[in-house]
PDBQT receptor file of N, H, CA, C and O in Angstrom, charges set to zero:
ATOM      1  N   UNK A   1       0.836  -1.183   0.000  1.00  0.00    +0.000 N 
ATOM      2  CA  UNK A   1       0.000   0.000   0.000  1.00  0.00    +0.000 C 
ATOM      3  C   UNK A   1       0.881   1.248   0.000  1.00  0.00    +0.000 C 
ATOM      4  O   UNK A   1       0.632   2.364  -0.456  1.00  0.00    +0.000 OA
ATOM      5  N   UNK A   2       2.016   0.773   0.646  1.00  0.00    +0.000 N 
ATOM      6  H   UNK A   2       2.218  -0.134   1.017  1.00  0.00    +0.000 HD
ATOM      7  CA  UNK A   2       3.131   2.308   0.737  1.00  0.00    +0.000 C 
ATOM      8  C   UNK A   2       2.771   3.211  -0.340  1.00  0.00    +0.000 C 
ATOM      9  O   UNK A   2       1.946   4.122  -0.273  1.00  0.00    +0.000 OA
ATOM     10  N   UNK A   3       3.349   2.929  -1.165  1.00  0.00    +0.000 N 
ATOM     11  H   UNK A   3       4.019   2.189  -1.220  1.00  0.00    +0.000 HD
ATOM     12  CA  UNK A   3       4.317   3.896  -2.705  1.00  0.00    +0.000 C 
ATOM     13  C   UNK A   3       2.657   4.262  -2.802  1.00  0.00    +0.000 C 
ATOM     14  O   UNK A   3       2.538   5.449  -3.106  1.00  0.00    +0.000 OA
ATOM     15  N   UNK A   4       1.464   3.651  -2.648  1.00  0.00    +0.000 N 
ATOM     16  H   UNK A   4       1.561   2.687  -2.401  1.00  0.00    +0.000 HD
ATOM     17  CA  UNK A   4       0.345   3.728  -3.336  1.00  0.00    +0.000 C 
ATOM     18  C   UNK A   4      -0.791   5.030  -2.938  1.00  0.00    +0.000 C 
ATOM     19  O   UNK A   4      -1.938   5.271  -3.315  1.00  0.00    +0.000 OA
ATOM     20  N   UNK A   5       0.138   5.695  -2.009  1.00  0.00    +0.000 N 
ATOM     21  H   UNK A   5       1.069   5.499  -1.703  1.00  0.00    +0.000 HD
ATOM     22  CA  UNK A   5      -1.132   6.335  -1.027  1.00  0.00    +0.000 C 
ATOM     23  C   UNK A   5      -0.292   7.767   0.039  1.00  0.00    +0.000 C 
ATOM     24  O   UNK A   5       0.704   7.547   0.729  1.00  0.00    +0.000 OA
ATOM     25  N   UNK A   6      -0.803   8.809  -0.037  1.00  0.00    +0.000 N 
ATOM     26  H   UNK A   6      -1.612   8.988  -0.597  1.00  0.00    +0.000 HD
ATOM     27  CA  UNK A   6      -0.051   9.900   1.064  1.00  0.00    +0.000 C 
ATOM     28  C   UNK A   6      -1.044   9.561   2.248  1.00  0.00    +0.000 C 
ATOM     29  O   UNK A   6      -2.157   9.100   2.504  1.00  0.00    +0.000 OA
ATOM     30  N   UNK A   7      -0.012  10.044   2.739  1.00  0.00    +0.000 N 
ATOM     31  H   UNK A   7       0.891  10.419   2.531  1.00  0.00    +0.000 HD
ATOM     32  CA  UNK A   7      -0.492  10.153   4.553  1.00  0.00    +0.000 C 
ATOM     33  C   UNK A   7       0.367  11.584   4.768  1.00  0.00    +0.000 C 
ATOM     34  O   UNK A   7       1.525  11.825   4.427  1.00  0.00    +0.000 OA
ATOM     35  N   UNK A   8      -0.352  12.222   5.275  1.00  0.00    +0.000 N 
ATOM     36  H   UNK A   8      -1.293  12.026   5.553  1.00  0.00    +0.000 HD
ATOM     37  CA  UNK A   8      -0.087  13.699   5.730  1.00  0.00    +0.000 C 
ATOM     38  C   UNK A   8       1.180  13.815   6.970  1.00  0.00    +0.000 C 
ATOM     39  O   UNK A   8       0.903  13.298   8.052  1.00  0.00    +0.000 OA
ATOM     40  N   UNK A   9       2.529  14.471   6.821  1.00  0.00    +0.000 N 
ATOM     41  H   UNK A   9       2.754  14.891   5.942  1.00  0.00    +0.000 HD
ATOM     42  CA  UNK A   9       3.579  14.730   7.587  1.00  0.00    +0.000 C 
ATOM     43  C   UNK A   9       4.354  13.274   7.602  1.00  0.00    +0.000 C 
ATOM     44  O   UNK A   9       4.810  12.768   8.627  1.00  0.00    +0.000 OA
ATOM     45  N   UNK A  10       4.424  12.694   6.296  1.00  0.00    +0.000 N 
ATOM     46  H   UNK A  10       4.054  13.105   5.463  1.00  0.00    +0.000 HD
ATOM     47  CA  UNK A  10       5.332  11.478   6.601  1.00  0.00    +0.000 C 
ATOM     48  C   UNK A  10       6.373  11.292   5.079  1.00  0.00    +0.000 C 
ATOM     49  O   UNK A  10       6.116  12.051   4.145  1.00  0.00    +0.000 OA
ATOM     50  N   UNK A  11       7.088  10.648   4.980  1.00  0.00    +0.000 N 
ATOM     51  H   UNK A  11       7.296  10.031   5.738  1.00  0.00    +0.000 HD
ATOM     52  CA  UNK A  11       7.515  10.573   4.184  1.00  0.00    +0.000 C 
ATOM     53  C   UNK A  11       7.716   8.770   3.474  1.00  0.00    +0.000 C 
ATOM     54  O   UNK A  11       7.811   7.738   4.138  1.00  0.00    +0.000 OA
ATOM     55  N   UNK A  12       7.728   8.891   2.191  1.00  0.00    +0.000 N 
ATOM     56  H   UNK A  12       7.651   9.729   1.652  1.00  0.00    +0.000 HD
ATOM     57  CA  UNK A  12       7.359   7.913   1.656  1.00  0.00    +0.000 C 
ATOM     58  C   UNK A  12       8.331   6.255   1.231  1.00  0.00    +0.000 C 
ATOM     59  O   UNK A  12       7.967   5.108   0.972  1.00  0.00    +0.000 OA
ATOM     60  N   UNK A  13       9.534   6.871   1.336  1.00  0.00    +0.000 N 
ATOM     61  H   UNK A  13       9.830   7.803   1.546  1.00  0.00    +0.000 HD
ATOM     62  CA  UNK A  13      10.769   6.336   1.400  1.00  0.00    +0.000 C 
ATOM     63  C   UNK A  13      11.050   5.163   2.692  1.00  0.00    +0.000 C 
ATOM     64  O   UNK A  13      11.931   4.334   2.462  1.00  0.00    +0.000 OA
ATOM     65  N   UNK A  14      10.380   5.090   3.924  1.00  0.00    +0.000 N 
ATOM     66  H   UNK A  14       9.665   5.763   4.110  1.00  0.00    +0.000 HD
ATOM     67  CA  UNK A  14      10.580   4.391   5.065  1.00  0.00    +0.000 C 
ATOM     68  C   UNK A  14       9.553   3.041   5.033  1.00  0.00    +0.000 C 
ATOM     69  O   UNK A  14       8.417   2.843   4.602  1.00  0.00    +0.000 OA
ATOM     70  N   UNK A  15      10.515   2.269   5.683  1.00  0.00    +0.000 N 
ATOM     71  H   UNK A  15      11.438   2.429   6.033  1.00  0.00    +0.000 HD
ATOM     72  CA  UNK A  15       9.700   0.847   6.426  1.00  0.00    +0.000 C 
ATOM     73  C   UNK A  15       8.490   1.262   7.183  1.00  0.00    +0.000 C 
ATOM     74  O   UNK A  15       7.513   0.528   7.033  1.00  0.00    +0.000 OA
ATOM     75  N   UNK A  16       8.329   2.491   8.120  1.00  0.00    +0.000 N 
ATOM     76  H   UNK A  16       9.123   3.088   8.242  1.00  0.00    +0.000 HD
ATOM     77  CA  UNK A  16       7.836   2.890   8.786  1.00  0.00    +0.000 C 
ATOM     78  C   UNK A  16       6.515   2.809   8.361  1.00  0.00    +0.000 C 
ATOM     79  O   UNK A  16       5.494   2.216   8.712  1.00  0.00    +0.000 OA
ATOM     80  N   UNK A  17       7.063   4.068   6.968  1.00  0.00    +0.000 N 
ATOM     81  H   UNK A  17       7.892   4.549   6.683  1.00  0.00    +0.000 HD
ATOM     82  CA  UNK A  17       5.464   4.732   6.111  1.00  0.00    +0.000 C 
ATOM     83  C   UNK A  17       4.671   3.761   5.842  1.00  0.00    +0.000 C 
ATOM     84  O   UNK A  17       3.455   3.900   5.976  1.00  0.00    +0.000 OA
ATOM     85  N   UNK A  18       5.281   2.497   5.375  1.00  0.00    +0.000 N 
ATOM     86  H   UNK A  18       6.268   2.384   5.266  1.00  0.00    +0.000 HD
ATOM     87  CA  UNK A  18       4.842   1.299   4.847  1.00  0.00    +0.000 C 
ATOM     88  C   UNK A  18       3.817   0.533   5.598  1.00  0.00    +0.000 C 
ATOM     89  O   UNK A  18       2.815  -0.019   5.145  1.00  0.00    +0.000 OA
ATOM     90  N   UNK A  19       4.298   0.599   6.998  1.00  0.00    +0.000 N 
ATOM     91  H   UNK A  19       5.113   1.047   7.367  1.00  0.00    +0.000 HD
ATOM     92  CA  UNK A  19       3.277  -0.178   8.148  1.00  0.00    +0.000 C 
ATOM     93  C   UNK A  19       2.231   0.777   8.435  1.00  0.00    +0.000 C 
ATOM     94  O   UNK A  19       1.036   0.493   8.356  1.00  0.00    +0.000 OA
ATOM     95  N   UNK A  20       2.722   2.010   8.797  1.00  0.00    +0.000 N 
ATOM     96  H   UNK A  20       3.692   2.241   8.860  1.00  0.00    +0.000 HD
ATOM     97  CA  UNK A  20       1.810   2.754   8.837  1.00  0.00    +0.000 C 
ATOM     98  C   UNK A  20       0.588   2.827   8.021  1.00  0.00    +0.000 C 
ATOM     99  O   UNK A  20      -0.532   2.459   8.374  1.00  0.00    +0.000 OA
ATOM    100  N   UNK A  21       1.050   3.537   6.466  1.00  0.00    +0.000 N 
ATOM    101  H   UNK A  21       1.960   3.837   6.179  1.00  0.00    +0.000 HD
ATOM    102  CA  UNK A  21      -0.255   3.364   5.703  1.00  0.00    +0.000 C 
ATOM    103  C   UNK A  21      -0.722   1.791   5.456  1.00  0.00    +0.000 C 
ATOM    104  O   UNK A  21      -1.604   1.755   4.599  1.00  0.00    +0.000 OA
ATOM    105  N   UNK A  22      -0.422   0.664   5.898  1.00  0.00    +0.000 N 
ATOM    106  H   UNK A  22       0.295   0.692   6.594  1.00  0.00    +0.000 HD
ATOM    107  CA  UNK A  22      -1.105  -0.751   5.980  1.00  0.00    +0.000 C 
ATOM    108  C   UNK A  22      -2.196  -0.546   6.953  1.00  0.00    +0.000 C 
ATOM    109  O   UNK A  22      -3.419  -0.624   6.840  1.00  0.00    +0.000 OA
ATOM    110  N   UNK A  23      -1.325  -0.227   8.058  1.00  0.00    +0.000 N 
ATOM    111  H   UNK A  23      -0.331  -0.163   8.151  1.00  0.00    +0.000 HD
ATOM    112  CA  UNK A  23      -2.095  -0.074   9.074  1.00  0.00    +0.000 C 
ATOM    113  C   UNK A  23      -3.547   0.693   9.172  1.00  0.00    +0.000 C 
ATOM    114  O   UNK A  23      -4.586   0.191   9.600  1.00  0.00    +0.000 OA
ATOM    115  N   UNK A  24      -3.396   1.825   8.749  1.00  0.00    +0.000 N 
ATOM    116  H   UNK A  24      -2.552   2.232   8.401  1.00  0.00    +0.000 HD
ATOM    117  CA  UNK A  24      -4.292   2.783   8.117  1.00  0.00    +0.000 C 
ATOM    118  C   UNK A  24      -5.295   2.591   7.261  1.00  0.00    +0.000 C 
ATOM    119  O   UNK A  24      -6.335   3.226   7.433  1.00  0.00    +0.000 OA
ATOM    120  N   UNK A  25      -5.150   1.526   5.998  1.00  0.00    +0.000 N 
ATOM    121  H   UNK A  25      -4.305   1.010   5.859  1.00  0.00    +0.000 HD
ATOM    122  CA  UNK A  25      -5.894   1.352   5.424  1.00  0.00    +0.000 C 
ATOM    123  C   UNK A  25      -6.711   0.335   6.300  1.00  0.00    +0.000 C 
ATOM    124  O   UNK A  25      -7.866   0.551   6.666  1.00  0.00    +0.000 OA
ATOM    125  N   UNK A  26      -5.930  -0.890   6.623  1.00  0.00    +0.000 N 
ATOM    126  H   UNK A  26      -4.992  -1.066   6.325  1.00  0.00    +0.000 HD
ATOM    127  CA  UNK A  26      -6.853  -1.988   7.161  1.00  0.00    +0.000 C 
ATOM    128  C   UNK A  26      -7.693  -1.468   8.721  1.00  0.00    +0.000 C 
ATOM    129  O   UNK A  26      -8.895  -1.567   8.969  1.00  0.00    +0.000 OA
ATOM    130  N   UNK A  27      -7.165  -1.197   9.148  1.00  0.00    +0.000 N 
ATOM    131  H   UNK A  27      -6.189  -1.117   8.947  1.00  0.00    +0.000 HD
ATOM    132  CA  UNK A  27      -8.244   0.028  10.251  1.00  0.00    +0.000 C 
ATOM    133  C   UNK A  27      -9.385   0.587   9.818  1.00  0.00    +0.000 C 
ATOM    134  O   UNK A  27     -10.432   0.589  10.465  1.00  0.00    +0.000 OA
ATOM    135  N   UNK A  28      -9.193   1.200   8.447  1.00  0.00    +0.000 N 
ATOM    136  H   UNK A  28      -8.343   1.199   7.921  1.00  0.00    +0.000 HD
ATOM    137  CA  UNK A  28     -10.494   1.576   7.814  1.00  0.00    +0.000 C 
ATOM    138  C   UNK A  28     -11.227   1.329   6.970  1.00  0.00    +0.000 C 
ATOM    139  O   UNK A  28     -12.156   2.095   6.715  1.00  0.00    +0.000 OA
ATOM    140  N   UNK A  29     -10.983  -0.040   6.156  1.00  0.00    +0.000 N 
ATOM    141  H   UNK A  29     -10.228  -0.662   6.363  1.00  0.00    +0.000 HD
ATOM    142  CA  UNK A  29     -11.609  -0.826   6.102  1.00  0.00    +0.000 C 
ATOM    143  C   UNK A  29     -12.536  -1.818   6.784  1.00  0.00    +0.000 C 
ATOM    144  O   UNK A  29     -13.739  -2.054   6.678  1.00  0.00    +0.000 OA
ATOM    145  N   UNK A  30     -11.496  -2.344   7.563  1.00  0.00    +0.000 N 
ATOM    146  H   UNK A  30     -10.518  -2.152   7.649  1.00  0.00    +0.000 HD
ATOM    147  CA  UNK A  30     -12.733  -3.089   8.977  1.00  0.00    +0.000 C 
ATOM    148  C   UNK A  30     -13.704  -2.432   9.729  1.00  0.00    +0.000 C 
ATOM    149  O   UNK A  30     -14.462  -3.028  10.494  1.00  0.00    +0.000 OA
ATOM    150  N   UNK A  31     -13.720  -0.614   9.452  1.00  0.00    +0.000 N 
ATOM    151  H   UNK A  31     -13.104  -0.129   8.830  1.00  0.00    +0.000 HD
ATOM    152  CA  UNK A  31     -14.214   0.201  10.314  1.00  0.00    +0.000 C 
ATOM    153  C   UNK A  31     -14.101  -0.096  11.927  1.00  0.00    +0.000 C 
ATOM    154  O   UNK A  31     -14.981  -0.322  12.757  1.00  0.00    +0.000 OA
ATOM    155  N   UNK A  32     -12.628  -0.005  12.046  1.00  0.00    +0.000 N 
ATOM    156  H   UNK A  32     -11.913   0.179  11.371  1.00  0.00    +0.000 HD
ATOM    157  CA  UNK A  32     -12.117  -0.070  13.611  1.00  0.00    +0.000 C 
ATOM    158  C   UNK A  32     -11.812   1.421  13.792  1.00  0.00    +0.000 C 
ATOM    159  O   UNK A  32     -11.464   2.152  12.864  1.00  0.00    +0.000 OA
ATOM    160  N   UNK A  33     -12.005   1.893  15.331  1.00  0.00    +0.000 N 
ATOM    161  H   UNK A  33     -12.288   1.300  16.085  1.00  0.00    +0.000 HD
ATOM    162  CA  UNK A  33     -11.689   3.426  15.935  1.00  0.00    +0.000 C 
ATOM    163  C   UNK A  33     -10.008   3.042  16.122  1.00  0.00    +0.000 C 
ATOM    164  O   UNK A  33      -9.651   3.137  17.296  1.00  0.00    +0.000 OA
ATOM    165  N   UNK A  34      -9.314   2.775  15.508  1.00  0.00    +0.000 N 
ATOM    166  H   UNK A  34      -9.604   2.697  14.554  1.00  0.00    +0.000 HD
ATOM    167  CA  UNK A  34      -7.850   2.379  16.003  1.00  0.00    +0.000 C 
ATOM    168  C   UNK A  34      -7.057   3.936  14.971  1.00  0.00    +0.000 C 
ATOM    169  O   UNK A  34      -7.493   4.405  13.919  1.00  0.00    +0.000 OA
ATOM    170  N   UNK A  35      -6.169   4.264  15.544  1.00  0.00    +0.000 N 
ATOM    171  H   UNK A  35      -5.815   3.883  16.398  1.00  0.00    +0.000 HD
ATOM    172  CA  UNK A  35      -4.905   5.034  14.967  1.00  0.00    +0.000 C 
ATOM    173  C   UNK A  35      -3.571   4.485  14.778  1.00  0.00    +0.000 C 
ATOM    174  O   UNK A  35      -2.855   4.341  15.769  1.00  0.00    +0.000 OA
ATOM    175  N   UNK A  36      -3.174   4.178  13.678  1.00  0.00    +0.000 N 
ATOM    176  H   UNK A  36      -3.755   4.295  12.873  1.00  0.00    +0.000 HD
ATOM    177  CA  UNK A  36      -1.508   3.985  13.363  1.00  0.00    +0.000 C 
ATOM    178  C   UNK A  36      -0.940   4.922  14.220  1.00  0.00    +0.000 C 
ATOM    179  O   UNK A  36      -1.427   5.970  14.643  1.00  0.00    +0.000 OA
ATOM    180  N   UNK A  37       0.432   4.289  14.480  1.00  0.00    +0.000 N 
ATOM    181  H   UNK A  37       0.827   3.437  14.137  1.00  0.00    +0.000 HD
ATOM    182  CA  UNK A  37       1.359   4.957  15.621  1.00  0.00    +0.000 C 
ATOM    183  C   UNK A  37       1.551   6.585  14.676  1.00  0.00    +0.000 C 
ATOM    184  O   UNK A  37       1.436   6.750  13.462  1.00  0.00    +0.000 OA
ATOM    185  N   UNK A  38       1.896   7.688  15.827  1.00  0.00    +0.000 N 
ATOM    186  H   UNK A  38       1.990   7.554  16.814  1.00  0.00    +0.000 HD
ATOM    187  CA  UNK A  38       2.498   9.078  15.040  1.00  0.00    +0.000 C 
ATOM    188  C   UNK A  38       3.581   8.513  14.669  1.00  0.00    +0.000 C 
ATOM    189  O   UNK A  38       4.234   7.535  15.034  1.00  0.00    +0.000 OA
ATOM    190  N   UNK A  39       3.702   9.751  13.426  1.00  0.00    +0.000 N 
ATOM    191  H   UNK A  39       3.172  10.545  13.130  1.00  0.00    +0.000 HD
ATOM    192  CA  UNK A  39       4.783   9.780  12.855  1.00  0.00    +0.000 C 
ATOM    193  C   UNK A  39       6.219  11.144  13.891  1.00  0.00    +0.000 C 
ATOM    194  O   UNK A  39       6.167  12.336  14.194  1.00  0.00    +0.000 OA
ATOM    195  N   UNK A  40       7.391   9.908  14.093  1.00  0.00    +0.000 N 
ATOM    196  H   UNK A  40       7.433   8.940  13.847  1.00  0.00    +0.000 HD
ATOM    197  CA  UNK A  40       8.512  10.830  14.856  1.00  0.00    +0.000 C 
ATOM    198  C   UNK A  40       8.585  11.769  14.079  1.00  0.00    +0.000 C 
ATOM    199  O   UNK A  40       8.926  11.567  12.914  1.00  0.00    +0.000 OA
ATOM    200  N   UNK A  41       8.361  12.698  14.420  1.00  0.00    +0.000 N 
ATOM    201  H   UNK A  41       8.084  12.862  15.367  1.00  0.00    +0.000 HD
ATOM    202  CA  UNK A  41       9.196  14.208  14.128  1.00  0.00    +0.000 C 
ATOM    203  C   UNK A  41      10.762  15.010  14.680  1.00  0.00    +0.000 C 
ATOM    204  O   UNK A  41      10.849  16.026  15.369  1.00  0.00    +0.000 OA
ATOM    205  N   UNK A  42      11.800  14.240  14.162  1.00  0.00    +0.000 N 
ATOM    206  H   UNK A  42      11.729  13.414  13.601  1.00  0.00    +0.000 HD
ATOM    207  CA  UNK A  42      12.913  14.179  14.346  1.00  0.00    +0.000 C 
ATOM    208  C   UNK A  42      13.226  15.472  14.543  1.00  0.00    +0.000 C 
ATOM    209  O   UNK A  42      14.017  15.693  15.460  1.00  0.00    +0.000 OA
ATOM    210  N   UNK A  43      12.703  16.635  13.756  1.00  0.00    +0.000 N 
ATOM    211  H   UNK A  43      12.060  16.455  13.011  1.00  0.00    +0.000 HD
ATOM    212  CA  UNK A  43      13.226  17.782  14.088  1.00  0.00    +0.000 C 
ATOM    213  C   UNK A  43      12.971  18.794  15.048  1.00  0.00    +0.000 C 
ATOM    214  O   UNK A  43      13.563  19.830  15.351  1.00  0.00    +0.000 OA
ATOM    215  N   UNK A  44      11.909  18.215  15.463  1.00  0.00    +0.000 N 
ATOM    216  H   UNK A  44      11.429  17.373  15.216  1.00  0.00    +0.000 HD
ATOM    217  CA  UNK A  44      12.002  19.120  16.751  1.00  0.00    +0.000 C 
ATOM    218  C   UNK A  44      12.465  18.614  18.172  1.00  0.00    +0.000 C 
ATOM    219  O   UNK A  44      11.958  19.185  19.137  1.00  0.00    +0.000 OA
ATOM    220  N   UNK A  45      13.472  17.495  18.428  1.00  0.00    +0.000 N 
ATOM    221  H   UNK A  45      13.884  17.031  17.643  1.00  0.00    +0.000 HD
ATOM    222  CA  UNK A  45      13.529  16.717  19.349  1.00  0.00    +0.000 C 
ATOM    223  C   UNK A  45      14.755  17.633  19.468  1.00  0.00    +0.000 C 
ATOM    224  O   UNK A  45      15.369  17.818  18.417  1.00  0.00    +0.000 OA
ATOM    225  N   UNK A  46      15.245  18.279  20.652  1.00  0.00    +0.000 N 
ATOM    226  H   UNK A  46      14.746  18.129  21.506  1.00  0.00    +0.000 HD
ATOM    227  CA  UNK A  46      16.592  18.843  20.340  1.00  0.00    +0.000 C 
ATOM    228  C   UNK A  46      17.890  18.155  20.684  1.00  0.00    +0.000 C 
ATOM    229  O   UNK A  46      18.995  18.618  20.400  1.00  0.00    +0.000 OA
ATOM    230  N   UNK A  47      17.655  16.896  21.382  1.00  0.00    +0.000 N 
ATOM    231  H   UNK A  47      16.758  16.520  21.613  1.00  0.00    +0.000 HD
ATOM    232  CA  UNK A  47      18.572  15.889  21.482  1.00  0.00    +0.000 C 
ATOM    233  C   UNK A  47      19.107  15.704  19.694  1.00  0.00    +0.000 C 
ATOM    234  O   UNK A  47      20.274  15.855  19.331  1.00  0.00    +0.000 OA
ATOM    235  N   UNK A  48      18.279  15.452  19.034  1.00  0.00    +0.000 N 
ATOM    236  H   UNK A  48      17.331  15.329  19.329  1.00  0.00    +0.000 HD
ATOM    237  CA  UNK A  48      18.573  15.532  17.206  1.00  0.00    +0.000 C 
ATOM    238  C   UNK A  48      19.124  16.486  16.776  1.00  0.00    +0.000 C 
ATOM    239  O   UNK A  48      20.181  16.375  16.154  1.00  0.00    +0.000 OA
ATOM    240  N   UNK A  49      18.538  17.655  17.004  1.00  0.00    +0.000 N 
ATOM    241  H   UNK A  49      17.680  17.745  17.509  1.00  0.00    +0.000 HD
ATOM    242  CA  UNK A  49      18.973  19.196  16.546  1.00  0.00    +0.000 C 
ATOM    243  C   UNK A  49      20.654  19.704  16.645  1.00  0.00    +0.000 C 
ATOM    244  O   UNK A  49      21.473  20.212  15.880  1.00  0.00    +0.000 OA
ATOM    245  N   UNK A  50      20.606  19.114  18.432  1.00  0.00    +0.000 N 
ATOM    246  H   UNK A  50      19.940  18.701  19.054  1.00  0.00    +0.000 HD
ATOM    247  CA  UNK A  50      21.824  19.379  18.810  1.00  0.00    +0.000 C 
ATOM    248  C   UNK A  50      22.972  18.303  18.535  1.00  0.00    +0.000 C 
ATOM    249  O   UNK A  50      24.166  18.563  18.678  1.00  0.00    +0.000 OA
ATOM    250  N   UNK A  51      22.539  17.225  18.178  1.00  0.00    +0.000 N 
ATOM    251  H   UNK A  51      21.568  17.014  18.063  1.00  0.00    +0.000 HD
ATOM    252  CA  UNK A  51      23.509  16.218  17.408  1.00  0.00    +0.000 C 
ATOM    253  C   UNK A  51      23.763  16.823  16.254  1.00  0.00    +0.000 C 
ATOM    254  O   UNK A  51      24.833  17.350  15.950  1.00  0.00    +0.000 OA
ATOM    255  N   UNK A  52      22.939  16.767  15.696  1.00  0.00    +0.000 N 
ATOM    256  H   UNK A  52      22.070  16.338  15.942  1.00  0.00    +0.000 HD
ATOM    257  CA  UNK A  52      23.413  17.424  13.602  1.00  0.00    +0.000 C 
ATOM    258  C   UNK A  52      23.783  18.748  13.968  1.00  0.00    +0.000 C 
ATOM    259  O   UNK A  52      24.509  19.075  13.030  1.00  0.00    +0.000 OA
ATOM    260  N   UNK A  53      23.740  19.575  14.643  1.00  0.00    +0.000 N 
ATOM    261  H   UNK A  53      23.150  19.309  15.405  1.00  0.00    +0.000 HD
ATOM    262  CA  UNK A  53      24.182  20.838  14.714  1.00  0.00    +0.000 C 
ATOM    263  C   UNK A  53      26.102  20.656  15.553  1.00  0.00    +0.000 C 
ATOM    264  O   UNK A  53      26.853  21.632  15.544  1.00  0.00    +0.000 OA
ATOM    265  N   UNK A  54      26.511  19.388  16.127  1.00  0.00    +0.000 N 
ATOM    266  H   UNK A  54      25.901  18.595  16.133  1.00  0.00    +0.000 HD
ATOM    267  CA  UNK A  54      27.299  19.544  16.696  1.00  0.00    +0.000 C 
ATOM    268  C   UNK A  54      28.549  18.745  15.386  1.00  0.00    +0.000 C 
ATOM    269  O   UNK A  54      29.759  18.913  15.232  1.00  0.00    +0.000 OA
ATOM    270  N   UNK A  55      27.565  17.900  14.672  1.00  0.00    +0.000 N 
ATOM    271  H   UNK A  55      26.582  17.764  14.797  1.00  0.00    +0.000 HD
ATOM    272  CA  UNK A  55      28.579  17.101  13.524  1.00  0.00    +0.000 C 
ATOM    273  C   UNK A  55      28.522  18.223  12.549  1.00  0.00    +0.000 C 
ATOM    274  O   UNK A  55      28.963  17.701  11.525  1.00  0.00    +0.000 OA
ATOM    275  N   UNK A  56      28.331  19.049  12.363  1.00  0.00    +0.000 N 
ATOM    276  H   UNK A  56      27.972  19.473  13.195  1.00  0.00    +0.000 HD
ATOM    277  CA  UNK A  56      28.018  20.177  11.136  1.00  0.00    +0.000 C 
ATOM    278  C   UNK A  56      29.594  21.098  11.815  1.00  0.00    +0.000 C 
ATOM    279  O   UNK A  56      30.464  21.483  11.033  1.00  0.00    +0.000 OA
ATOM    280  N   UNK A  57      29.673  21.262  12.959  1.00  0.00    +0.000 N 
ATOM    281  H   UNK A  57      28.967  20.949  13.593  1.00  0.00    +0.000 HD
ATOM    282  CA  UNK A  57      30.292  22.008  13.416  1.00  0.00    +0.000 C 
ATOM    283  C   UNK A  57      31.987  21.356  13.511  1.00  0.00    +0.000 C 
ATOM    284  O   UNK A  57      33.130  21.804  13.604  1.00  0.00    +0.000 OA
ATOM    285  N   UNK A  58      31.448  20.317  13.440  1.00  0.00    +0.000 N 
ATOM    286  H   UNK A  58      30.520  19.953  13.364  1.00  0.00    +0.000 HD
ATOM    287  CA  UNK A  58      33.116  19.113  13.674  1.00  0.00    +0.000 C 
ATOM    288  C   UNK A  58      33.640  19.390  12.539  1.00  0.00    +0.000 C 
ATOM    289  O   UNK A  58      34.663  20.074  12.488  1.00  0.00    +0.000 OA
ATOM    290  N   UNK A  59      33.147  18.999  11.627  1.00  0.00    +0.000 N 
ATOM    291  H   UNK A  59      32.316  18.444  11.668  1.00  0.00    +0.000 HD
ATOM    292  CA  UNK A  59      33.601  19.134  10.172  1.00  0.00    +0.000 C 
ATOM    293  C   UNK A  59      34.145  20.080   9.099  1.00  0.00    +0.000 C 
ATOM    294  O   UNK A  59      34.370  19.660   7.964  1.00  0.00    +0.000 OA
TER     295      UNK A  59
């Protein structure tokens, strides 16, 4: 279902996206109240920020 379908704030390239939009579809198909896990938002975690900001700086 991946490559086949957007899901809003994710990107399409991951294992992740893949389960996710599975997940997503078959949830709403069966008409279950269930939600696929969020999608991490890496960039605002500043443990992340401040990693890539500290290898940017090494280099």
């Amino acid at each position: 279902v991946g490559q086949f379908c957007e899901l809003p704030n994710d990107v399409v390239f991951t294992v992740e996206y893949s389960v996710r939009s599975a997940q997503t579809a078959v949830y709403t198909l069966l008409g279950l109240n269930r939600a696929a896990p969020a999608v991490y938002k890496g960039q605002h975690d500043l443990r992340v920020v401040y990693g890539a900001a500290s290898a940017l700086r090494n280099h």
